[in-house]
C-alpha positions as CSV (number, residue, x, y, z in Angstrom):
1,X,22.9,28.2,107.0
2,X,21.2,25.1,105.5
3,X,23.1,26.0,101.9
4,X,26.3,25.8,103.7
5,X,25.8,22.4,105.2
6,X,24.9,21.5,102.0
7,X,28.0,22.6,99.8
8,X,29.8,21.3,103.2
9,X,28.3,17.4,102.0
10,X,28.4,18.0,98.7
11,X,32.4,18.8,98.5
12,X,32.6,15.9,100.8
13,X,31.2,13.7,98.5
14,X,33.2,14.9,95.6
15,X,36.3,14.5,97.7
16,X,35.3,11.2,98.8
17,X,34.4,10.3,95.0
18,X,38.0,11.6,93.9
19,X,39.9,9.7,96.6
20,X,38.0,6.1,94.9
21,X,39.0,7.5,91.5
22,X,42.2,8.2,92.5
23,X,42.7,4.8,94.4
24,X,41.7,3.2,91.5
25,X,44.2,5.0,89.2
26,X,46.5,4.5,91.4
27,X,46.3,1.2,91.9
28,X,46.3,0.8,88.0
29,X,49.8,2.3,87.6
30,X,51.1,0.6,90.7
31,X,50.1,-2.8,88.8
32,X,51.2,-1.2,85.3
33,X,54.3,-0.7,87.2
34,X,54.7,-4.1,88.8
35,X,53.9,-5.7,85.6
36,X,55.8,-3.4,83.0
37,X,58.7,-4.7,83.3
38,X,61.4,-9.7,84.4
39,X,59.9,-9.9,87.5
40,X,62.5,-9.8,90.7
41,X,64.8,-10.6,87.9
42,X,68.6,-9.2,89.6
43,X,70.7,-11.0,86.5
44,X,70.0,-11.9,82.9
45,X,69.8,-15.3,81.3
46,X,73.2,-15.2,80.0
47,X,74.4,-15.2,83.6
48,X,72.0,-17.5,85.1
49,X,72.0,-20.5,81.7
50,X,74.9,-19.6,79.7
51,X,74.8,-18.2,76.6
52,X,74.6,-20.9,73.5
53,X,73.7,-24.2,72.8
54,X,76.9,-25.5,72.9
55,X,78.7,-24.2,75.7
56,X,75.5,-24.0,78.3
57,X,75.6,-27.9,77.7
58,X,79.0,-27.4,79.0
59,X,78.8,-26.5,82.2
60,X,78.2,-22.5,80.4
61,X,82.3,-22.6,80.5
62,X,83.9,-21.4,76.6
63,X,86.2,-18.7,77.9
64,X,89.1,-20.7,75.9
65,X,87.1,-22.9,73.6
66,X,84.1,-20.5,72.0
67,X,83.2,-20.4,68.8
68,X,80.6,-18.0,66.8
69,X,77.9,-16.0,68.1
70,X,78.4,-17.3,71.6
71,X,81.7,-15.8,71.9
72,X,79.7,-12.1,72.4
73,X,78.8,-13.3,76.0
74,X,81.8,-16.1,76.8
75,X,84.7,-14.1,75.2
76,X,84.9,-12.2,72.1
77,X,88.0,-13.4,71.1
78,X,86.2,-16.7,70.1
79,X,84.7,-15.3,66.8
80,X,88.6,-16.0,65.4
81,X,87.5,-19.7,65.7
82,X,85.1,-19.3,63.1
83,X,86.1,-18.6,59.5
84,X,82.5,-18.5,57.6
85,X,79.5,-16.5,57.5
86,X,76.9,-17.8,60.2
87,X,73.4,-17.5,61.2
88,X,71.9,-19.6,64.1
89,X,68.3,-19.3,65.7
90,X,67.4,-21.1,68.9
91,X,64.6,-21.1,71.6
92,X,65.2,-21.6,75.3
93,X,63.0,-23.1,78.0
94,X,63.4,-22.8,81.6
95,X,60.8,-23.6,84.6
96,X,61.4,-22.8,88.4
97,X,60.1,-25.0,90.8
98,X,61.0,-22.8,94.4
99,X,59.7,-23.6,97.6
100,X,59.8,-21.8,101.4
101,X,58.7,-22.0,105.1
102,X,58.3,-20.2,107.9
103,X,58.6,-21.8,111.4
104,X,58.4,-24.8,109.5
105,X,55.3,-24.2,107.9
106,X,55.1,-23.7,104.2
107,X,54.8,-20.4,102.7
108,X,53.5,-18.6,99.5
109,X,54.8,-20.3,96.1
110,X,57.0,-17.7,95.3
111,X,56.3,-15.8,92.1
112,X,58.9,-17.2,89.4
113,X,57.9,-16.6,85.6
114,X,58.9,-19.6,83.8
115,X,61.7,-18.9,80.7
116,X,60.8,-18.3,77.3
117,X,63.1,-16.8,75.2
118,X,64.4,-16.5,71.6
119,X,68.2,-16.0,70.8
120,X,69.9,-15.2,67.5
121,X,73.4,-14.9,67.1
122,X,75.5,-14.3,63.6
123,X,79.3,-14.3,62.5
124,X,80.7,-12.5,60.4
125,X,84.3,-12.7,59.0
126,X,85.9,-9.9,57.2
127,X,88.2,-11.0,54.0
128,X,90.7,-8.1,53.7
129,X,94.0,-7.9,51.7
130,X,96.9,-7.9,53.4
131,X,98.4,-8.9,56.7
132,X,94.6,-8.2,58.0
133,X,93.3,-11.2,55.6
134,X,91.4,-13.5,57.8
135,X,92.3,-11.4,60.9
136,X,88.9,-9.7,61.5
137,X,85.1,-10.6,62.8
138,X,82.0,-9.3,63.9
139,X,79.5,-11.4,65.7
140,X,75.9,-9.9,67.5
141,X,73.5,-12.4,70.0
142,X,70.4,-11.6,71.2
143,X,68.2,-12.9,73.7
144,X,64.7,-12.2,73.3
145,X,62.0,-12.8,76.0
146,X,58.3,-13.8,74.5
147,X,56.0,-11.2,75.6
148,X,58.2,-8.4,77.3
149,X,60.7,-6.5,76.7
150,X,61.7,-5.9,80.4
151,X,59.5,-6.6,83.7
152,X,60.1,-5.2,87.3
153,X,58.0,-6.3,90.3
154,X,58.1,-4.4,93.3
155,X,57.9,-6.4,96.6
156,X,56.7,-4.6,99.7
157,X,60.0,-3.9,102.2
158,X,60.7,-6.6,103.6
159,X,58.9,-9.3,102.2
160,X,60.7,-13.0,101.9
161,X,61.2,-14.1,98.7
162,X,64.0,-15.2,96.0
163,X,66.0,-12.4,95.1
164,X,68.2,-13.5,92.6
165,X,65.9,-16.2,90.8
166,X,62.2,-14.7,90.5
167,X,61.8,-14.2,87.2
168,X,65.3,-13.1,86.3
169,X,65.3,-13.8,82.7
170,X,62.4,-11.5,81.3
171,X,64.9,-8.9,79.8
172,X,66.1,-7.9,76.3
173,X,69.5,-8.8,76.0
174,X,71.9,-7.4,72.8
175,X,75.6,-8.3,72.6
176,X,77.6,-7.1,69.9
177,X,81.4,-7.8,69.6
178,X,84.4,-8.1,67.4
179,X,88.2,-9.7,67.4
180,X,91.3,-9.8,65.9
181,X,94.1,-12.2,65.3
182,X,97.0,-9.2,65.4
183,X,99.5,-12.8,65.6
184,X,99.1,-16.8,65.3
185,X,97.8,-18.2,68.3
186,X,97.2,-14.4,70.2
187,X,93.2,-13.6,69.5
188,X,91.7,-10.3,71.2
189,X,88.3,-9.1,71.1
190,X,85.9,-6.7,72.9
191,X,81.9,-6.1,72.6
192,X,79.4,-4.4,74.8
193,X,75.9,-6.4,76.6
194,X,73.2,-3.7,76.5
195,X,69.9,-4.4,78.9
196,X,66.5,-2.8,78.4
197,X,65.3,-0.6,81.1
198,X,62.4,1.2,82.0
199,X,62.0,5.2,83.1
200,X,58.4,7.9,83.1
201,X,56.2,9.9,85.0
202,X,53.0,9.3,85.8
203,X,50.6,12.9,86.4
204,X,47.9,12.5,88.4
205,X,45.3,15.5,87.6
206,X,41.5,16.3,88.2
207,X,39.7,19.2,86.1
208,X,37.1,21.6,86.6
209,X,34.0,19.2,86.8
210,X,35.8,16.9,89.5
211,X,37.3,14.3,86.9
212,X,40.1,12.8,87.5
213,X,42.9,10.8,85.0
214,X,46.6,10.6,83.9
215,X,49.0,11.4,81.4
216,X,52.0,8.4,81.5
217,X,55.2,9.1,79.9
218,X,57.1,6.0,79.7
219,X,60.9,5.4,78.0
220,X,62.9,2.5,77.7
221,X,66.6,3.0,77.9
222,X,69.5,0.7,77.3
223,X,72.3,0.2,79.6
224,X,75.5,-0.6,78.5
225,X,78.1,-2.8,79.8
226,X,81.8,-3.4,78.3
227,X,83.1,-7.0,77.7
228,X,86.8,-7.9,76.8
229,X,88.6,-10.9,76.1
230,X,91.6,-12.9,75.4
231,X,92.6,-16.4,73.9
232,X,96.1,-17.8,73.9
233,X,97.2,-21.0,72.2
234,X,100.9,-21.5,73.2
235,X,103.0,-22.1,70.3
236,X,105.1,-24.8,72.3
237,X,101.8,-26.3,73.6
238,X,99.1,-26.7,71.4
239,X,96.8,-28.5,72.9
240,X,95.8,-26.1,75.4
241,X,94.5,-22.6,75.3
242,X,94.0,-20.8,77.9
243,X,91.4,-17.7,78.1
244,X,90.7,-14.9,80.2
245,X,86.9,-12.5,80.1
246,X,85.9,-9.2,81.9
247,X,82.3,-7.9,82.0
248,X,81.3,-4.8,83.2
249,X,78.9,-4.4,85.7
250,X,75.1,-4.2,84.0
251,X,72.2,-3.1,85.9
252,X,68.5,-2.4,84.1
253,X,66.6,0.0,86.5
254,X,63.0,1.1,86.3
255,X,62.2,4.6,87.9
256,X,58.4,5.6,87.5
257,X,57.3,9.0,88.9
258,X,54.0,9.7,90.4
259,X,53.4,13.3,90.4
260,X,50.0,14.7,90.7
261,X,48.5,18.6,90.5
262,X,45.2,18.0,92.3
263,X,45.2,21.4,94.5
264,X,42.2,22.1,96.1
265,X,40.5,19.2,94.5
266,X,41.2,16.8,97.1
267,X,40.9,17.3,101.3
268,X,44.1,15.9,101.9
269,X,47.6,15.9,100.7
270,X,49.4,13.3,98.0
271,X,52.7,13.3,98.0
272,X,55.3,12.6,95.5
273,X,55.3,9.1,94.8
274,X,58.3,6.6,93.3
275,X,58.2,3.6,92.2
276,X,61.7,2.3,91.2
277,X,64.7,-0.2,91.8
278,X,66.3,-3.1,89.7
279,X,65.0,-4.9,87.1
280,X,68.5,-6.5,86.3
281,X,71.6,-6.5,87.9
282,X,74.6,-8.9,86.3
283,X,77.7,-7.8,88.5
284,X,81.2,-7.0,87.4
285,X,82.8,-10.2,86.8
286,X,86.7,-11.6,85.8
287,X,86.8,-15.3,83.8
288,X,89.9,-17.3,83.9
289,X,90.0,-20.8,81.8
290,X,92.2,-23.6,80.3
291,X,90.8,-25.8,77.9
292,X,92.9,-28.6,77.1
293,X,92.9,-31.1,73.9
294,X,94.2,-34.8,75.2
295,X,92.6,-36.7,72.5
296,X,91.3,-35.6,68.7
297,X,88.0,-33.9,69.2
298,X,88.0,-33.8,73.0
299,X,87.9,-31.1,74.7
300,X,88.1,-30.4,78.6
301,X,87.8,-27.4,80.1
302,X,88.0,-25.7,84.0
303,X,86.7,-22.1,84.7
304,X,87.2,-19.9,87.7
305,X,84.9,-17.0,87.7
306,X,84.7,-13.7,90.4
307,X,81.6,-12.1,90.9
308,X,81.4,-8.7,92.4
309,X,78.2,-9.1,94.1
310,X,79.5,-6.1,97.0
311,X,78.3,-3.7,94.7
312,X,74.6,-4.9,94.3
313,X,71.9,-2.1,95.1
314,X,68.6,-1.7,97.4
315,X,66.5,-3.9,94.7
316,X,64.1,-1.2,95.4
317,X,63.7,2.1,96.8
318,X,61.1,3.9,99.8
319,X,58.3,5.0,97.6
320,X,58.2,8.2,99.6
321,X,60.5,10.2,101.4
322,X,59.0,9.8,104.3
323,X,59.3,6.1,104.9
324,X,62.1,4.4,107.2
325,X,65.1,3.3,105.6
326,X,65.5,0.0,104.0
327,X,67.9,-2.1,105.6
328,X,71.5,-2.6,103.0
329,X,71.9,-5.5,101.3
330,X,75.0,-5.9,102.3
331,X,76.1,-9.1,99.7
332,X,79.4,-10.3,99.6
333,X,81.5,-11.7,96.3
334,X,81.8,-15.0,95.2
335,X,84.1,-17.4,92.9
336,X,82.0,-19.8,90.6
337,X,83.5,-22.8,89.5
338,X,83.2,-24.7,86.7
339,X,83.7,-27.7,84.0
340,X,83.3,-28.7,80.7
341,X,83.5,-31.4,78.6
342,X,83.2,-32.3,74.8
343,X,83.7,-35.2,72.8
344,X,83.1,-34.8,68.9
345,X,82.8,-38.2,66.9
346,X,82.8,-38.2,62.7
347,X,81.0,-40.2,61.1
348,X,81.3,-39.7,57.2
349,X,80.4,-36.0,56.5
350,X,78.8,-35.5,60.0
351,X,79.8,-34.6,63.4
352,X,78.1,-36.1,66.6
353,X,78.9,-34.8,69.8
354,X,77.8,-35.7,73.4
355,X,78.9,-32.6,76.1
356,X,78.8,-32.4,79.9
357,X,79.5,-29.8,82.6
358,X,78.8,-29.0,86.4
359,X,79.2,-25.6,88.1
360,X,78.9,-24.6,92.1
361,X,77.3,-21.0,92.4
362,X,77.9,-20.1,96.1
363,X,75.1,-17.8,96.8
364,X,76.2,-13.8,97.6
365,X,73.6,-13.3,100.5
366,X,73.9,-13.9,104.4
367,X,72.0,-15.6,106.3
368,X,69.0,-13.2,106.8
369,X,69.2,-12.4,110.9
370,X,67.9,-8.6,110.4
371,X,65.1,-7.4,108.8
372,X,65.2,-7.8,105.3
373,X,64.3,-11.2,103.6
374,X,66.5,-11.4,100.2
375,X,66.9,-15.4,100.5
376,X,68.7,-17.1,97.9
377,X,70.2,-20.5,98.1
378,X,73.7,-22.2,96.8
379,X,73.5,-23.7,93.1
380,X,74.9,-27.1,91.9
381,X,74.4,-27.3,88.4
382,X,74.6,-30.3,86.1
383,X,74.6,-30.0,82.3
384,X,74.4,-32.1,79.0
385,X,74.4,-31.3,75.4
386,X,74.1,-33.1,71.8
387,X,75.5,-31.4,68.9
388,X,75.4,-32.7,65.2
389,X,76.6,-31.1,62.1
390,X,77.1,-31.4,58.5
391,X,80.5,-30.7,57.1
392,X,81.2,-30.0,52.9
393,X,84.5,-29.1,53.6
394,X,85.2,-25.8,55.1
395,X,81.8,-25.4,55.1
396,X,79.1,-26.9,57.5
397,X,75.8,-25.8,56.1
398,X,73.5,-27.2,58.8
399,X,73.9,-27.7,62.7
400,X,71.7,-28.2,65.7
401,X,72.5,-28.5,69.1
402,X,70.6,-29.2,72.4
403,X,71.2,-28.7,75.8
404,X,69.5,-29.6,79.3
405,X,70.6,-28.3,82.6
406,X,69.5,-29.0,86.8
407,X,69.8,-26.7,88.8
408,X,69.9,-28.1,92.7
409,X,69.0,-25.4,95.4
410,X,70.8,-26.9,98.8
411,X,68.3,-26.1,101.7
412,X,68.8,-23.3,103.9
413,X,67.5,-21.7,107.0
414,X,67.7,-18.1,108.2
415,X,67.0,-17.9,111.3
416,X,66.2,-14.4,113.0
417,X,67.7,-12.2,116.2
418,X,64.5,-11.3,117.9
419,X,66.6,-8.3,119.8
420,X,66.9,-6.4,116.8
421,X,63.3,-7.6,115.3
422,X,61.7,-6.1,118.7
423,X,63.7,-3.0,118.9
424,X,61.2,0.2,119.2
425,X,62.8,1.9,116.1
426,X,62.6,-1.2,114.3
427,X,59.9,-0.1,111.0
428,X,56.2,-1.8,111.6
429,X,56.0,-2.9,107.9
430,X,59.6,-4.8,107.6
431,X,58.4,-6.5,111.1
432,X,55.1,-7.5,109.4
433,X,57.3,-10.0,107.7
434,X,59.8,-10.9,110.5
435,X,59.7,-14.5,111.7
436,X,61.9,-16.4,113.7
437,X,63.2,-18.9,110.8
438,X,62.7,-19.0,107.4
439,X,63.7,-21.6,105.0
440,X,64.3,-21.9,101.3
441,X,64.7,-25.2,98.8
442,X,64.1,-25.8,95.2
443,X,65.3,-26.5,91.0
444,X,65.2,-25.0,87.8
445,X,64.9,-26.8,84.8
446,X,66.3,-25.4,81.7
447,X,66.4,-26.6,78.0
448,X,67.3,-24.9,74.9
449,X,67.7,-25.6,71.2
450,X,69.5,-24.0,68.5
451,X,69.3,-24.1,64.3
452,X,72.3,-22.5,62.8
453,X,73.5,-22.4,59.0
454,X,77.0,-21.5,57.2
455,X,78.0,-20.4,54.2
């Protein structure tokens, strides 16, 4: 009698010990997890910035004026403007300055890594024989994130914050794209924008002696989106070219299992665990543009841009079956407009130029009555660039070009319907963070500088 009360404490005890063990472990992977891979980061920089020093200082139009590496994101069929071998290296910079209330009472800073990121970008014409002489290129761009190479944070359901500008830049990003000039003036291209994403399995497992650990399996995958493009310089007119883009839809998910084969090593049950949703998400989208030549090395451009943001996903999923379902995010699309503008000045062997551009990106979400919490604000965007380059004839051996860029969040409020916050079905964690009003404000700064060299 008394040795089974004692091998009744002593299992106790090695359950109890097993359940801090496996908290702890737990809680490692679930951080691991939250930190492995650009934080709520639902687009890429390319989509947020631009892509390029020269035409993010231009309002991130270049669907009809792109030249070089930048043409991989803007439109392929720019790499016909160049007609040299090029290499460029650049750094960007961007910090995020967010801000939000509740009942008029300031909340948590939300949590937005700042942007630090190298890109690279080459050119490459091919010199055949023939009616294809001069008719072919090949350009690649990378973005590169310092310290990552994708993150995904997961926020508990229904927790406010800023769904598509928390840390949506800390992603590897590879474009890689080619063109053809089949006719004078008619320039076609197509590439493909591959994102880094994140899959495993995490086994939970205890042996004989009561110890418990973990074996992680962990992949990164690539996903793959198409990008096509056109260019047309009328013969009859030109001084304009007008340019047209599609880009496939791009998500990055992360999907980590939690599987565990404890038995009879524990009192009670884990289940099956999952820990997954979107680290990126940059939606289908269709670019029209004109770019228009009135003077000798000015250029002005106007972009119209459709974003299917219908299609965007739960950013994350239940991490068991059991839980209530999440509420949709029910986004609608948007039409982004924008301007450029360049003037190039010569002055001996160099070119100077001074660029400008502004762009109005309507936000996708509703106002926020229900309840979820995916705020997000409209944009207004205001851009400037400097350029200067070295020309020995064909050839410019040297270049640099800046860019800065504001990024004005107009203030919004979502204010919430009580009736369907109190309603007895309603899920006791997503009305933890229900509140009658929320509101949302803030900038991003952004910089960026690139080196580039020709020969």
């Amino acid at each position: 009698m008394v040795g089974g009360a004692t091998g009744v404490v002593r299992v106790s005890a090695l359950g109890l010990g097993l359940v801090l063990r496996l908290g702890l472990v737990l809680g490692l992977v679930l951080v691991l997890g939250a930190g492995a891979g650009a934080g709520r980061a639902w687009a890429s920089a390319p989509d947020l910035l631009g892509f390029g020093g020269r035409t993010s200082g231009m309002g991130a139009t270049g669907t009809a004026h792109v030249s070089g590496y930048e043409s991989t994101y803007a439109n392929p069929a720019g790499l016909t403007n160049g007609f040299n071998k090029r290499l460029t290296v650049g750094y960007l910079f961007g910090t995020y300055d967010l801000g939000m209330s509740q009942n008029l009472m300031r909340i948590r800073e939300p949590r937005a890594d700042n942007t630090y990121g190298l890109i690279i970008g080459a050119s490459i014409p091919f010199n055949f024989k023939g009616w294809l002489r001069k008719k072919m290129w090949v350009g690649m761009g990378f973005y590169l994130p310092t310290g990552v190479v994708t993150r995904a944070r997961v926020p508990l359901p229904g927790q406010p914050h800023f769904s598509l500008l928390e840390s949506r830049t800390q992603v590897v990003g590879v474009m890689i794209a080619g063109a053809v000039e089949p006719y004078a003036g008619l320039r076609i291209g197509a590439g493909v924008l591959a994102l880094a994403a994140l899959t495993g399995t995490v086994w939970i497992t205890a042996d004989a002696a009561g110890s418990i650990g973990s074996i992680v399996e962990q992949q990164l995958i690539v996903d793959y989106a198409p990008i096509f493009g056109v260019m047309w310089t009328p013969e009859w007119v030109k001084k304009l070219t007008v340019g047209f883009t599609y880009r496939g839809e791009s998500i990055a998910r992360f999907d980590i299992v939690l599987k565990n084969n404890l038995g009879d090593a524990l009192p009670l049950s884990i289940p099956k665990m999952t820990i997954s949703g979107i680290a990126q998400f940059d939606p289908q989208q269709v670019v029209v543009e004109a770019a228009y030549r009135p003077l000798a090395g000015m250029v002005v451009a106007a972009q119209l841009c459709w974003k299917d943001w219908s299609r965007y996903p739960l950013p994350t999923q239940n991490v068991t079956d059991a839980a209530a379902q999440l509420p949709a995010p029910d986004f609608h699309d948007t039409f982004v407009a924008r301007a450029g503008l360049e003037q190039v000045f010569k002055i001996k062997r160099w070119r100077l130029a001074a660029r400008g551009g502004y762009w109005f990106e309507p936000t996708p979400i509703k106002e926020q009555t229900g309840l979820s919490n995916l705020l997000d604000n409209h944009r207004h965007v205001f851009s400037v660039g400097f350029g200067a380059s070295y020309h020995r004839g064909p050839v410019v051996p040297f270049s640099v070009d800046l860019f800065f860029q504001y990024h004005y969040l107009a203030p919004r409020s979502h204010t919430k319907d009580q009736d369907i916050i109190a309603h007895p079905a309603a899920d006791p964690m997503l009305v933890r963070f229900a509140r009658a009003r929320y509101e949302t404000w803030g900038r991003l700064l952004a910089m960026g500088v690139q080196v580039g060299v020709e020969w």
